[in-house]
matplotlib code that plots the C-alpha trace (Angstrom):
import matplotlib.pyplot as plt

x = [50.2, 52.1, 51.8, 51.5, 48.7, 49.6, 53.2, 53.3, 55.8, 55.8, 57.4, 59.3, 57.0, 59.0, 61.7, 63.1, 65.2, 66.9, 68.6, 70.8, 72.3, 72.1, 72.7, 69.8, 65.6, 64.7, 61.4, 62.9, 66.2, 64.0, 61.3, 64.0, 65.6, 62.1, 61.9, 65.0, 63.4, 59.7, 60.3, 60.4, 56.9, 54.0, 50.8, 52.2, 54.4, 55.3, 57.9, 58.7, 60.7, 62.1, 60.7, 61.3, 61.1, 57.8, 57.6, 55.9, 54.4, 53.3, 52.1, 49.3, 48.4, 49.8, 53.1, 55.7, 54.6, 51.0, 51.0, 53.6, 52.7, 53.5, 56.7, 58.4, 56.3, 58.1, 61.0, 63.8, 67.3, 66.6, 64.2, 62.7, 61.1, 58.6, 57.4, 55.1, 53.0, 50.0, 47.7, 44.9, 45.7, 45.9, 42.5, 43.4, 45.3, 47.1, 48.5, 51.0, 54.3, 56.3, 54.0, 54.8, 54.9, 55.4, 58.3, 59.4, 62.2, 59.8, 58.1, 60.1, 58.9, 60.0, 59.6, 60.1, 61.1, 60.6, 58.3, 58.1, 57.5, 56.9, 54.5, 51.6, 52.2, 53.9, 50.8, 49.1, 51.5, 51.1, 47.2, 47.0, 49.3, 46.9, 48.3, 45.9, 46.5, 45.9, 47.0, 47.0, 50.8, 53.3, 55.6, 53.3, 54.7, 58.3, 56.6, 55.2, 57.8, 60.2, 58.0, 57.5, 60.8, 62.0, 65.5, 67.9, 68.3, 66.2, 69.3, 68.6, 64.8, 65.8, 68.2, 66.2, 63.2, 65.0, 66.3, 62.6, 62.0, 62.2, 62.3, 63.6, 63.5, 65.5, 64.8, 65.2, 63.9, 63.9, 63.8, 64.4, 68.2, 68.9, 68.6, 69.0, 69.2, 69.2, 69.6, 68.4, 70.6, 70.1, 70.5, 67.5, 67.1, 69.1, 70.7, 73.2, 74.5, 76.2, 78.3, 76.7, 77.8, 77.1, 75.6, 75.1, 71.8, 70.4, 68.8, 67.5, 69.3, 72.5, 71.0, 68.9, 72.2, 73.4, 70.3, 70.8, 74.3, 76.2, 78.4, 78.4, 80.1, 79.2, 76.7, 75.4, 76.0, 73.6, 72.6, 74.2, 72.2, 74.1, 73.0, 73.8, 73.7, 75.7, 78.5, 78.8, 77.9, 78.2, 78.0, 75.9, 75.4, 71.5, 72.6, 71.2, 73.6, 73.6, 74.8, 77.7, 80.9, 81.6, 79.2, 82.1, 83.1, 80.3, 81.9, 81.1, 82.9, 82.8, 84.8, 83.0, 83.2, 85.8, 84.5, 87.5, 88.6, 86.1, 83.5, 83.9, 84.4, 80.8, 79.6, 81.3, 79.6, 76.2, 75.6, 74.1, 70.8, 70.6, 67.5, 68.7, 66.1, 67.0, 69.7, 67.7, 65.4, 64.0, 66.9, 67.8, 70.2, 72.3, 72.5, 75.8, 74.7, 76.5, 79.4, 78.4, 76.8, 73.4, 74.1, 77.4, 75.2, 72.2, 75.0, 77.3, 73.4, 72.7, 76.5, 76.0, 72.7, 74.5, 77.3, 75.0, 72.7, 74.7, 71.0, 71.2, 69.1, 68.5, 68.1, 68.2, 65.2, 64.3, 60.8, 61.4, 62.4, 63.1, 65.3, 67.0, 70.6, 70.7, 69.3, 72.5, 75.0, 73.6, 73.6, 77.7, 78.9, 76.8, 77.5, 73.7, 72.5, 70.3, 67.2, 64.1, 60.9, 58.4, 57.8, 56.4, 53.5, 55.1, 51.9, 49.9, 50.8, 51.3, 47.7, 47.0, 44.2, 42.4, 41.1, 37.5, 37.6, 39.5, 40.9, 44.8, 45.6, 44.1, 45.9, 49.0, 48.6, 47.9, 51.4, 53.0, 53.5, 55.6, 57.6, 57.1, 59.4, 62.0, 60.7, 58.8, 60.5, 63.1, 64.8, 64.2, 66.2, 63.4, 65.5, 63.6, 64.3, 61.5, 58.7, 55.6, 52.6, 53.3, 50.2, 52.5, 55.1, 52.9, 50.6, 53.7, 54.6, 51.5, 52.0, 55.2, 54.1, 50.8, 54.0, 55.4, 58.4, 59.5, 60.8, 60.9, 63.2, 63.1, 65.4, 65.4, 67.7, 67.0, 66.5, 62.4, 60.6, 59.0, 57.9, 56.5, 58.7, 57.8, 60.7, 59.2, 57.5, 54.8, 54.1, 50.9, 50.5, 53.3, 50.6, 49.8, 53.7, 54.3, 57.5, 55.6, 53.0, 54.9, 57.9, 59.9, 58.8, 55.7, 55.6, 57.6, 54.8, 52.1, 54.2, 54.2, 57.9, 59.8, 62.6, 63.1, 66.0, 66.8, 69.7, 71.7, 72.2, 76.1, 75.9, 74.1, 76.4, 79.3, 77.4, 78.3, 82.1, 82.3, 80.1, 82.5, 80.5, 78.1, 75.3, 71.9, 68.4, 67.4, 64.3, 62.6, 63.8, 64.6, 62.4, 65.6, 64.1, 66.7, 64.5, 61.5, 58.0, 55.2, 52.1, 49.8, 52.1, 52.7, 49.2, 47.5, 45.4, 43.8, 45.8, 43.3, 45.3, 43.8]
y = [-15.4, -15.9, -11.9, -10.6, -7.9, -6.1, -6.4, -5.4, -8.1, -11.7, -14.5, -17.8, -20.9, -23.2, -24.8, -28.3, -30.1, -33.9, -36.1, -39.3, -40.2, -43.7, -42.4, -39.4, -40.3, -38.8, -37.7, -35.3, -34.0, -33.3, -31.3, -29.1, -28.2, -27.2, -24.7, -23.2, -22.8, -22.2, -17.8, -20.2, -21.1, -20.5, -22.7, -26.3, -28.4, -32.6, -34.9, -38.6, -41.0, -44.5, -47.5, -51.0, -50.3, -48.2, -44.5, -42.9, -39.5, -36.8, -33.8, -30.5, -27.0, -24.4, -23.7, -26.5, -26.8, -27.1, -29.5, -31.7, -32.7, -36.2, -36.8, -38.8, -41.8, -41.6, -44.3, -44.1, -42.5, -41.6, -38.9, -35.5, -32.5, -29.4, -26.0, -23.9, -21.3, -21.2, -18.0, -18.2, -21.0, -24.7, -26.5, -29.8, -31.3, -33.5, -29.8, -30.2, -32.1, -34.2, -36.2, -39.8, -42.4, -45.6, -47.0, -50.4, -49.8, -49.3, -46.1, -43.0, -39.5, -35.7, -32.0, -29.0, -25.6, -24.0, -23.3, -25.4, -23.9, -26.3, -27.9, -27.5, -28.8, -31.7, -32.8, -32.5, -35.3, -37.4, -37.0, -38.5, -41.3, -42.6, -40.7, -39.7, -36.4, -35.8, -32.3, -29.1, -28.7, -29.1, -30.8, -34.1, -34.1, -34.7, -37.7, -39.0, -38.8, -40.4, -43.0, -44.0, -44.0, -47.5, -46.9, -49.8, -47.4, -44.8, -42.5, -43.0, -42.0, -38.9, -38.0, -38.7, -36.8, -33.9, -33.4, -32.7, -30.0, -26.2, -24.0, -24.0, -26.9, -28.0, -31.2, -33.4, -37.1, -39.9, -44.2, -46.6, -46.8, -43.2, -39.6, -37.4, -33.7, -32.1, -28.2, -27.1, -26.4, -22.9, -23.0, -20.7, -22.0, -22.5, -25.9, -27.0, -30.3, -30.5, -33.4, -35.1, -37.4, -40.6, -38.8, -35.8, -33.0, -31.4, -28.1, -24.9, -23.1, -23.4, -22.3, -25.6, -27.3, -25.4, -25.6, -29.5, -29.3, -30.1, -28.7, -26.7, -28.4, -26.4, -25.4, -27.8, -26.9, -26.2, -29.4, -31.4, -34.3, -35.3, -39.1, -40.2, -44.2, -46.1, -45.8, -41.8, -39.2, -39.0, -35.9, -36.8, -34.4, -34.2, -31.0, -32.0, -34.1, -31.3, -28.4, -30.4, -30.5, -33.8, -36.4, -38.4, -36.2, -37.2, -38.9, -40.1, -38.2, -39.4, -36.6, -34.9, -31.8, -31.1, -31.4, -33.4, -31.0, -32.6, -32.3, -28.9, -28.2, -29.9, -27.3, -24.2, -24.8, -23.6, -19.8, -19.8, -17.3, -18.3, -15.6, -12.0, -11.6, -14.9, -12.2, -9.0, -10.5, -14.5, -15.8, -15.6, -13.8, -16.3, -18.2, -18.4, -19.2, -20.2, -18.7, -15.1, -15.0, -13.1, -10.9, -9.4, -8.8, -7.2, -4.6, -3.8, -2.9, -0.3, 1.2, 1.1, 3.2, 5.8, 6.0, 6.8, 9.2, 11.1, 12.4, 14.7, 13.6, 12.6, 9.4, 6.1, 3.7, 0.4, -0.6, -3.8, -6.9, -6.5, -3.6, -3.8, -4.5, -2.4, 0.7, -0.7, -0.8, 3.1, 4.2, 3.3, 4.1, 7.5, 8.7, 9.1, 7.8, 4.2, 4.5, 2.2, 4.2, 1.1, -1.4, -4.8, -6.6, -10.2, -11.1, -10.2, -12.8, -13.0, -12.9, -12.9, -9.4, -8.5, -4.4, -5.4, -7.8, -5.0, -1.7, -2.0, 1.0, -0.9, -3.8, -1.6, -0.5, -3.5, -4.4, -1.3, 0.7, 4.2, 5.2, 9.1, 10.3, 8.9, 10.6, 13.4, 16.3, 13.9, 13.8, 10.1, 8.0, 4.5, 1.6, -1.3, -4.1, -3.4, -2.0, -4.3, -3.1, 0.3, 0.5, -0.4, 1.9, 4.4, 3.4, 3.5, 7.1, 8.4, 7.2, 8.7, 12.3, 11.6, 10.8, 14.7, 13.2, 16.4, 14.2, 11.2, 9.4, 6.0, 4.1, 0.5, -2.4, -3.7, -2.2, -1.4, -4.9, -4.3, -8.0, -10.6, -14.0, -17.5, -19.3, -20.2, -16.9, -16.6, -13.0, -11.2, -9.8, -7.2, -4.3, -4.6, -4.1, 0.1, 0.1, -1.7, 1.2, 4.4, 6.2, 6.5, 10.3, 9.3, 6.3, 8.3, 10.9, 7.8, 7.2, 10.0, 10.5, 13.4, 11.7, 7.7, 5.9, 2.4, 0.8, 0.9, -2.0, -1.9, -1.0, -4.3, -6.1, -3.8, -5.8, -9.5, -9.6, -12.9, -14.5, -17.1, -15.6, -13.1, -15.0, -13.7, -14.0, -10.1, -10.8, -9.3, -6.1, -6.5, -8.8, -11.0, -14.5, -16.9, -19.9, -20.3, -19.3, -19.9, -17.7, -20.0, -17.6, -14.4, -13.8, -14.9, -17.6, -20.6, -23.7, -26.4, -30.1, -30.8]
z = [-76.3, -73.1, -71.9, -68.4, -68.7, -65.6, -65.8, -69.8, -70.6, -72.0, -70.4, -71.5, -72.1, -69.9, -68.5, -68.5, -66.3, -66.4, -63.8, -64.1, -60.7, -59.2, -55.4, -55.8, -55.4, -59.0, -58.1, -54.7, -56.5, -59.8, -57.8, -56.5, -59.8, -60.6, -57.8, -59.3, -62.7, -61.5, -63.3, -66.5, -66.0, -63.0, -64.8, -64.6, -63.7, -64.3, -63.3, -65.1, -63.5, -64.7, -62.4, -63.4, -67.1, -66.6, -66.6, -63.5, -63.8, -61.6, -63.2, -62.2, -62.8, -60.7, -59.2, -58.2, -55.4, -55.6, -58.8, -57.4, -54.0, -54.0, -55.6, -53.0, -54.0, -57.6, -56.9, -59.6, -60.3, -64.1, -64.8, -66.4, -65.1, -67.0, -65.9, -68.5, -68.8, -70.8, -71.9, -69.2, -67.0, -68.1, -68.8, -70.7, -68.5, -70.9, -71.8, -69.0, -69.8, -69.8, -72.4, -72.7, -75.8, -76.8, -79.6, -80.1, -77.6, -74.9, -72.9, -73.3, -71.7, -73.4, -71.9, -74.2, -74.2, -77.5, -79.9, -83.6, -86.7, -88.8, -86.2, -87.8, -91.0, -89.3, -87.5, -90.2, -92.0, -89.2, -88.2, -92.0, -91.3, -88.0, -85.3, -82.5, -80.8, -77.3, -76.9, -78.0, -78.4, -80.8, -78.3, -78.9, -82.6, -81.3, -79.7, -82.9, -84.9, -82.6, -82.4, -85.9, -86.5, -87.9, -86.6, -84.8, -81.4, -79.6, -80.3, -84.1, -83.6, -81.8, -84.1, -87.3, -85.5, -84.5, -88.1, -89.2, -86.6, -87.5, -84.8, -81.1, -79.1, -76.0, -75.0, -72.3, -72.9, -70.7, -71.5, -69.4, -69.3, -70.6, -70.2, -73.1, -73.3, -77.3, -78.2, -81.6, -84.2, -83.9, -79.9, -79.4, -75.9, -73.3, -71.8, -70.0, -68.5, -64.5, -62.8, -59.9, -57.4, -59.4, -62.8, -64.5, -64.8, -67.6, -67.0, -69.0, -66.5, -64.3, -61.7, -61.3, -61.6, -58.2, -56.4, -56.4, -55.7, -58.9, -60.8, -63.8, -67.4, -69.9, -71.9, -74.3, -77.7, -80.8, -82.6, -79.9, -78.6, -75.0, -73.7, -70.7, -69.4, -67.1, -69.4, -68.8, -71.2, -75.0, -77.6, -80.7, -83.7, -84.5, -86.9, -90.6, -93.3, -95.4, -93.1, -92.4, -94.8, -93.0, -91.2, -90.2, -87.5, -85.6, -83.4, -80.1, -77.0, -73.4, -71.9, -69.2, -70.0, -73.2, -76.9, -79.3, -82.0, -84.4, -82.5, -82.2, -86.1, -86.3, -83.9, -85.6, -88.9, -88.4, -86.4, -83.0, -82.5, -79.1, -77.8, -76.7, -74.2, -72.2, -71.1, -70.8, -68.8, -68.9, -67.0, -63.5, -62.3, -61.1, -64.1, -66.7, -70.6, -73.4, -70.7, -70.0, -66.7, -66.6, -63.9, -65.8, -68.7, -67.1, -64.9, -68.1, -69.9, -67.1, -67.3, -71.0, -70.7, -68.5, -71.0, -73.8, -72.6, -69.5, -68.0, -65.0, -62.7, -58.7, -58.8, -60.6, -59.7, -60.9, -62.0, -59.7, -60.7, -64.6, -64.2, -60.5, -62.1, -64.6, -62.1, -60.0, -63.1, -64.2, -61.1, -60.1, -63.9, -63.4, -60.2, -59.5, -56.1, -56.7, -54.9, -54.6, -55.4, -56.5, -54.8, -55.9, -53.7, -53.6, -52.8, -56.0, -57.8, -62.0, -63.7, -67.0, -67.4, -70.4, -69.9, -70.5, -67.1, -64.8, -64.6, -66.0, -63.7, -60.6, -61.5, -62.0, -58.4, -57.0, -58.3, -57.1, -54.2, -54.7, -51.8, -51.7, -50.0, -52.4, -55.7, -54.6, -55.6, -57.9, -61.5, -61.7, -64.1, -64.7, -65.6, -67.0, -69.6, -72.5, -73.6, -75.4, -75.4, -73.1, -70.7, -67.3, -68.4, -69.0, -65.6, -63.4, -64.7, -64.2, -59.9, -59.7, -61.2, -58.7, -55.7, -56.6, -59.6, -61.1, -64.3, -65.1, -67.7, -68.9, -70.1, -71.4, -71.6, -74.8, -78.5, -79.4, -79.8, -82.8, -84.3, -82.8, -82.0, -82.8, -81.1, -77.4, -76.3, -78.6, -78.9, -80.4, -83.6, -84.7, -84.5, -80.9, -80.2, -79.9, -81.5, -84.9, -84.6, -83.3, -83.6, -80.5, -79.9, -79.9, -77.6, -75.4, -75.4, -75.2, -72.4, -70.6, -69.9, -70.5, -72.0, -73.5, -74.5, -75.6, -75.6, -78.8, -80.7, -79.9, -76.7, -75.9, -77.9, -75.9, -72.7, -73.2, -73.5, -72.4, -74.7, -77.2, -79.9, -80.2, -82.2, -81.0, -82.1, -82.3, -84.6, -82.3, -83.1, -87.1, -88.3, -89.3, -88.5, -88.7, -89.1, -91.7, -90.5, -91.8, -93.0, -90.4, -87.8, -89.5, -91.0, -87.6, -89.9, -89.1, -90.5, -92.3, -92.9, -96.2]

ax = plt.figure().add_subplot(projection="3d")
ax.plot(x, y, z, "-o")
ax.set_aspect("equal")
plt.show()
């Protein structure tokens, strides 16, 4: 599972990024909207670029800048861009994406942000039918299956692939005249498109968008499919025949940045589950999704905390960087003076720690530094955005109290995690989440805090006003899976194709 043992947190699988732009080097411009989306993924990192009908690739382990030294020798205009993370570092290293296939039409290249639940059983299908498998992920079935597809256009194959998915996938794909971005019908991921000069940019974020320069359109929607050539940009439905009352309206649209009327009737007839926690915490900052900008959200959450539970205290502190907005929203709806008490080594870097290899509490202090003279003595409000499996939390207390903290309450951002997700984090098993096991009285005595509070369900909801619509993936929290998963995920089993 993709969890941060020191940090007690999971993180996003990836991020993906596209660029169409006949005045922009590809390989440069793509590198930098990497940067922008490197908190999406610190293990790997690829870049494709169109040249003369061929696909050039740079790809490595590590951070951006250490797997993707080279990339001014990638000459092109039209190309794709990956960061991931893996469990324990990356050791196949045709495990690092984008992957790239052949089809009748020629070389095309895909990067993917998601998880597929109906990956394994997929392969299966296609490992029978002569497929050869070079990779470990289920990302390489979207390759196969647009392959095989006996359809008249590369659009087709996308769009009669993606309708066999289940799952979350963004997607950014690139072939030798075209760029195209696709968001699952669900929207469980993030994407967006931006102008450019002489093009347009598809990113998991917006803030990739403005660290290139461009400009934000909009968001693109769930089961869209956006390709973009030298005639401009076009909105195809991938969304499945039989979720739509009418396949006609599939129309094609070439407006930058407005859907037609019937476009946007195809869009409004399945419910976005776009994930909660892309706004509690996987996002940056910076970023606006699906309209609501991430900052707004992650403020309103900490003034939402302070409404709910009116502690009197000292001081509001963040455990630095998950909670730092919402200590800042609590502390100016409360009254109570913000203060930084922990501070975070930006030089330990992220590592992946099992107990049996170090000490967690080390580890823990490694990562932290606690300023004394700022909690010694204090009432301290914790802000922070979750809870998974409890051992920082409950590390981090047991520093302040060692600092002189009189009390110490938490308080968290989100509702308890209590199952596991399958849609692009890949969480453990439900019993090594507290909230599965405990009640909250006794994590909060696990803990070590004299008081805990999560964030009401409508109090989060309270904290996105300007979402269009307030359809969220919260299965994290209930269970409520709005795609299909299969027992090879739930029970933790082996899968055998037979």
């Amino acid at each position: 599972m993709k969890y941060d043992g020191v940090l007690d947190t999971w993180y996003e699988e990836c991020g993906v990024f596209g660029l169409y732009d006949t005045s922009l080097p590809a390989g440069t411009t793509i590198y930098e909207g990497l940067m922008a989306l490197q908190h999406r993924g610190q293990e790997g990192a690829g870049i494709a670029v169109v040249h003369e009908s061929q696909i050039d690739i740079v790809k490595g382990p590590g951070l951006v800048k250490e797997a993707l030294q080279d990339v001014s020798s990638l000459e092109g205009y039209i190309g794709i861009g990956h960061v991931r993370y893996s469990t324990t570092g990356i050791e196949n290293p045709c495990d690092i994406q984008p992957i790239v296939g052949e089809a009748q039409w020629g070389a095309f290249a895909v990067a993917h942000n998601g998880n597929l639940t109906n990956a394994i059983a997929l392969r299966c299908e296609l490992e029978s039918q002569g497929c050869v498998f070079t990779t470990t992920m289920d990302s390489e079935v979207i390759v196969h299956l647009i392959a095989r597809c006996q359809t008249q256009t590369m659009i087709e194959a996308v769009q009669q692939a993606c309708e066999r998915l289940e799952g979350a996938f963004s997607l950014t794909i690139v072939t030798n005249e075209m760029l195209i971005g696709v968001r699952d019908p669900h929207g469980y991921r993030p994407l967006c498109v931006g102008d450019m000069n002489h093009g347009y940019a598809l990113a998991s974020e917006s803030c990739a968008i403005e660290a290139i320069e461009g400009t934000l359109l909009r968001d693109v929607k769930p089961g869209e499919m956006l390709v973009i050539d030298a005639t401009g940009l076009r909105s195809i439905p991938i969304i499945k025949a039989d979720l739509l009352e009418d396949r006609t309206a599939s129309e094609d649209v070439t407006d930058r940045a407005v859907l037609s009327d019937k476009q946007q009737d195809v869009y409004t007839q399945i419910e976005q589950h776009t994930c909660v926690f892309e706004y509690i915490y996987f996002a940056h900052p910076t970023s606006v999704i699906d309209g609501q900008s991430v900052s707004e959200v992650r403020v309103a959450m900490g003034r939402q905390l302070a409404k709910e539970v009116q502690y009197e205290a000292d001081i509001v502190m963040p455990i630095p960087n998950s909670g730092t907005l919402s200590a800042q929203g609590y502390a100016e709806e409360s009254g109570i003076p913000y203060r930084e008490g922990l501070v975070r080594n930006p030089k330990v870097l992220r590592t992946f720690i099992e107990p049996n290899k170090i000490s967690r509490e080390e580890a823990v202090r490694r990562k932290f530094s606690v300023v004394s003279d700022v909690v010694q003595g204090k009432r301290i409000v914790l802000i922070d955005d979750s809870i998974v499996r409890g051992t920082t939390s409950r590390h981090i207390v047991s520093i302040l109290r060692q600092a002189g903290a009189k009390e110490v309450y938490l308080c968290l951002t989100s509702e308890p995690v209590r199952y596991p997700c399958y849609f692009g984090i890949d969480t453990s098993d439900a019993k090594d989440l507290l909230a599965h096991r405990y009640s909250i009285e006794e994590i909060r005595q696990y803990i070590g805090v004299d008081r805990l509070y999560y964030l009401s369900h409508e109090g989060l909801m309270q904290s996105m006003k300007q979402l269009e619509a307030q359809h969220l993936c919260v299965a994290c929290f209930t269970g409520d899976y709005p795609s299909p998963v299969g027992d090879e995920y739930t029970k933790g089993g082996t899968y055998v194709c037979r």
